[in-house]
C-alpha positions in Angstrom: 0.0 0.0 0.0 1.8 2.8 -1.0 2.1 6.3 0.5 -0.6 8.0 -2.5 -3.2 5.1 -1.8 -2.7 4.8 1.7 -5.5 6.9 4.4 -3.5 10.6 4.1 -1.9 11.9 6.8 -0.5 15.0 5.8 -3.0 17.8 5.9 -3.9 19.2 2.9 -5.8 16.8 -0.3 -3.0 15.4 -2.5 -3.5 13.8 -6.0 -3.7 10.0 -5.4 -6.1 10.7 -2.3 -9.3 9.1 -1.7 -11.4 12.6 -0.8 -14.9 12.8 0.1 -17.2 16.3 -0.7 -20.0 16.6 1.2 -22.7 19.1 0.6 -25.8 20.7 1.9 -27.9 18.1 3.8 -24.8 15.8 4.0 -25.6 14.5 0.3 -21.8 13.1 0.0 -19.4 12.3 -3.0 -16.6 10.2 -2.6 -14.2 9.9 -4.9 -10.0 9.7 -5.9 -8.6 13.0 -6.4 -6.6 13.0 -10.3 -5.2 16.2 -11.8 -7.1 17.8 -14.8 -10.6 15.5 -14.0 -13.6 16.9 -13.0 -16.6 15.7 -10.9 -20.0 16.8 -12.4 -22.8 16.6 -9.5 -26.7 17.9 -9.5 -25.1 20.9 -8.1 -22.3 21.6 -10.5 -18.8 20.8 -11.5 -15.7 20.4 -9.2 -12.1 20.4 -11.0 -10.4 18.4 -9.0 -7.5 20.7 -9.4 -9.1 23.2 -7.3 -9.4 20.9 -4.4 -5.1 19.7 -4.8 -3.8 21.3 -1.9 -6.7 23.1 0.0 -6.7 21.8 3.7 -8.9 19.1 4.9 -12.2 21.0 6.2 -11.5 23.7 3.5 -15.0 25.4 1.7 -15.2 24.9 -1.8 -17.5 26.0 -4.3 -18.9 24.2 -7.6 -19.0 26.5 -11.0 -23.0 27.4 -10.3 -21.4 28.5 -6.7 -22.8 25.7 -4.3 -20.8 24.6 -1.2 -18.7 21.2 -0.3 -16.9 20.7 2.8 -13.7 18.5 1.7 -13.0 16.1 4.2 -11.2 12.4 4.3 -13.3 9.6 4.2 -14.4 7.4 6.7 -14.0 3.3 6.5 -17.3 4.1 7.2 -18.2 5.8 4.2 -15.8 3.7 1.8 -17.4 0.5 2.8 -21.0 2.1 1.9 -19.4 3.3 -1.5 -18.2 -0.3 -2.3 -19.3 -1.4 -5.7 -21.6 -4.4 -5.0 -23.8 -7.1 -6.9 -25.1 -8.3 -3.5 -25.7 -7.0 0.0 -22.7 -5.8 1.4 -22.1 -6.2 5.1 -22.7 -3.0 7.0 -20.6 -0.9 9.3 -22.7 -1.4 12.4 -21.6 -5.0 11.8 -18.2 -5.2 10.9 -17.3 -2.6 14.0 -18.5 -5.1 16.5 -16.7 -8.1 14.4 -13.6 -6.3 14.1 -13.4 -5.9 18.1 -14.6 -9.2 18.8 -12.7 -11.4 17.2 -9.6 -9.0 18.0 -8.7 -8.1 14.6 -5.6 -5.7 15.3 -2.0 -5.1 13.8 0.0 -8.2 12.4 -3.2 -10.8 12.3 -3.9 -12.9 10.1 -7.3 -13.9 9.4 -9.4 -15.9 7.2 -12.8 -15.1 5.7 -14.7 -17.2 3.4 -17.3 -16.1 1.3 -15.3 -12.4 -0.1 -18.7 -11.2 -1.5 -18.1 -7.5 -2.7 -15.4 -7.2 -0.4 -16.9 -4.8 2.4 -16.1 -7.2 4.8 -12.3 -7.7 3.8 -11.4 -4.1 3.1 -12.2 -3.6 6.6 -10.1 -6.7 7.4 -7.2 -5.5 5.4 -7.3 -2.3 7.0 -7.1 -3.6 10.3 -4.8 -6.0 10.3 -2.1 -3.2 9.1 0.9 -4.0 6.9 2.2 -6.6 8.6 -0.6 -8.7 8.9 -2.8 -10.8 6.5 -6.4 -11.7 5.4 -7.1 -14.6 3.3 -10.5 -14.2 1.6 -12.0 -17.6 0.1 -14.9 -17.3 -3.0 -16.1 -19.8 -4.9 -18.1 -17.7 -7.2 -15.7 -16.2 -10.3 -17.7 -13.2 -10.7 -17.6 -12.4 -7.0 -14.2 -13.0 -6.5 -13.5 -10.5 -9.5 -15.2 -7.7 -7.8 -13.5 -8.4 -4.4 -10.2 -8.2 -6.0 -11.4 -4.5 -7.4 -12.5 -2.9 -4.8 -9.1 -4.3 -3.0 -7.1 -2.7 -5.7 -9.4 0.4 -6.0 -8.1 1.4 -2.2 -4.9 0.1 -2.3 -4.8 -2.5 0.1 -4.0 -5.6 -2.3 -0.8 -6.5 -0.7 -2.7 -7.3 2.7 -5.1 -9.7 1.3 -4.9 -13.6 -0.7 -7.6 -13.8 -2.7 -8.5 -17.3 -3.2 -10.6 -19.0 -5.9 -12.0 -22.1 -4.2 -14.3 -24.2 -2.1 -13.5 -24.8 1.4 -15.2 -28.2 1.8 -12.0 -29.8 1.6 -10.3 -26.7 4.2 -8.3 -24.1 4.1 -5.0 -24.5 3.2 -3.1 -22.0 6.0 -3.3 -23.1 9.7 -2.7 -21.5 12.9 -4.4 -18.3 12.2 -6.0 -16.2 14.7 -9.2 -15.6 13.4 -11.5 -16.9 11.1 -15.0 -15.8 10.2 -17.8 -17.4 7.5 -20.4 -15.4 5.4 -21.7 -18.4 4.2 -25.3 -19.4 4.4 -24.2 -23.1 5.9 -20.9 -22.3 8.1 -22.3 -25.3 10.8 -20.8 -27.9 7.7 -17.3 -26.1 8.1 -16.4 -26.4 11.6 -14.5 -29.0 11.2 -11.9 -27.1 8.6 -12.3 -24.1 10.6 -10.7 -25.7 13.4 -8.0 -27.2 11.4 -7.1 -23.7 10.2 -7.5 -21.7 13.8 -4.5 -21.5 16.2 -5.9 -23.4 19.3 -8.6 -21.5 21.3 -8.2 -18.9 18.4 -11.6 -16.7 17.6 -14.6 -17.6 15.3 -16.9 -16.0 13.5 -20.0 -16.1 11.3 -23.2 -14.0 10.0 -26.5 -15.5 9.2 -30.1 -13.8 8.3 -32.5 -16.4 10.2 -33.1 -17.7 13.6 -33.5 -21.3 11.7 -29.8 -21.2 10.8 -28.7 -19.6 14.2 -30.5 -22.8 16.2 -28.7 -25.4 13.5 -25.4 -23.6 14.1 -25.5 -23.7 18.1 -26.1 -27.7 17.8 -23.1 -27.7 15.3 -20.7 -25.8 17.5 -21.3 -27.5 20.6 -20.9 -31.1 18.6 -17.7 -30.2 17.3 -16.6 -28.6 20.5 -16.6 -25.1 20.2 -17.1 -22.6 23.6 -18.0 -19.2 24.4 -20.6 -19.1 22.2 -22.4 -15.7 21.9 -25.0 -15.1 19.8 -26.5 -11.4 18.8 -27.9 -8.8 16.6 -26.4 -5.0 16.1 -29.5 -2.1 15.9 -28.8 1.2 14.7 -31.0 4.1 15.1 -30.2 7.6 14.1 -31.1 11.1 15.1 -32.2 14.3 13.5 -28.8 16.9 14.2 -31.8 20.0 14.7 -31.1 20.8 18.1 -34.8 22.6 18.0 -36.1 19.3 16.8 -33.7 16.5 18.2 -35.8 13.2 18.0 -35.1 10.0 15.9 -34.3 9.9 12.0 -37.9 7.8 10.3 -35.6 5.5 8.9 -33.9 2.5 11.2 -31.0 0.3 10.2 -32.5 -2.4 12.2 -31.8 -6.4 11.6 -29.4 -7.5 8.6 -28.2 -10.5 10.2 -27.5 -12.4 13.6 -23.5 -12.7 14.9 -22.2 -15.0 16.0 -18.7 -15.9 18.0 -17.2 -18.7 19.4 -13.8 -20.2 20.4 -12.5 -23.9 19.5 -11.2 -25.7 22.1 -10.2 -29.9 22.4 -13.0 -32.5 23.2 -11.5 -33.1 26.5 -11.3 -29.6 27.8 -14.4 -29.0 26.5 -16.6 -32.0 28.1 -14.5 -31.0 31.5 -15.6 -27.8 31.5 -19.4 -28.7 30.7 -19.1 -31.8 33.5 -18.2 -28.7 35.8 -21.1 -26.2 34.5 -23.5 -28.9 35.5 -22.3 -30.1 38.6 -23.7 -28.5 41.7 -20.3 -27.4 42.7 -21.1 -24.3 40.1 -24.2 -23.2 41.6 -23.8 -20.0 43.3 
């Protein structure tokens, strides 16, 4: 990831910088600044030479004279912007994935199922430059558009793309975390725990309770603990201070979480022998 692709950190907008405009009613463009393009909007043209070197936070005006604030994008807004054929997975979602399953500097991870790459961008920005995400798609198509969005940011030397089926597993082992957007991730356990460091975290995201119950039974048949199940609600506010009271609109349930950690059958039918006994009622 070099220095023009990478999130700036000098403070004015350079050419090679992802840059986002946003206007009046936080409508929002988002966008890699070039020399000598242009971006044409409902509210006018913006030469992207006039924003090269203008602070971040600086006022800029479109020919017909309407305002932009120029700011840096948010992983927030990049993953909303990410060029998709199916439902991406939202923010709200990948935070609380992110700090569960301690993605951090020098990971590596494993994903399976890349999609349009929301989740692995994310990932790859996360686990820093020295760390690694493996992203698993079976689907061609998919897989291309991944592989874009990777290249679009900059981030390609972070992440292995892989074009195959896991049934047969994954073919790095002791990793630290590992996480299926896959519709059937009970039928991987198994591989999953062949490619986890011991007691190393686990992840997956399904849309129905039906899945959730058949996933529980999986996990505690193949020896998996610390099992937490849940779903992330989002609710926005109105900014009128005159007005303050919630936004009509709710991101409300995309999909249930779940977590849990692999551990061997013996520690594991220890540790339920002593859940049960009456030595653990308080």
């Amino acid at each position: 990831m070099n220095e023009s692709q990478s999130p700036s950190n000098h403070d004015t907008a350079k050419a090679g910088d992802l840059v986002e405009l946003i206007g009046p009613n936080n409508k929002y463009f988002l966008f890699r600044l070039e020399a000598d393009m242009r971006l044409e909007t409902h509210r006018g043209v913006v030469e992207h030479n006039q924003l090269i070197g203008k602070k971040w936070g600086s006022l800029i005006h479109s020919h017909q004279g309407n305002p932009f604030y120029l700011f840096q994008p948010s992983l927030k807004s990049i993953l909303l912007e990410t060029k998709r054929t199916t439902q991406i997975m939202y923010p709200k979602d990948i935070g609380f994935i992110l700090l569960s399953m301690n993605i951090s500097p020098g990971v590596r991870v494993i994903e399976a199922g890349s999609g349009s790459g929301a989740l692995t961008t994310a990932l790859a920005y996360a686990v820093g430059e020295n760390g690694k995400v493996y992203s698993y798609e079976k689907r061609p198509e998919m897989l291309a558009l991944a592989k874009k969005n990777i290249h679009r940011l900059g981030l390609e030397d972070r992440v292995v793309f892989k074009l195959q089926d896991i049934t047969s597993g994954f073919e790095e082992n002791n990793v630290d975390a590992l996480f299926l957007d896959l519709p059937n991730p009970y039928d991987f356990l198994p591989q999953s725990k062949e490619a986890l460091k011991p007691g190393g975290f686990w992840g997956a995201i399904l849309p129905t309770l039906n899945q959730v119950i058949r996933l529980l039974d999986a996990l505690r048949q193949n020896f998996y603990t610390s099992v937490e199940v849940c779903e992330i609600l989002l609710r926005h506010y109105k900014s009128i201070s005159e007005r303050l009271r919630p936004t009509d609109r709710m991101v409300a349930h995309t999909g249930y979480l779940i977590f849990a950690r692999p551990v061997t059958k013996e520690t594991f039918i220890t540790m339920n022998a002593f859940e049960e006994s009456d030595q653990f009622q308080i």
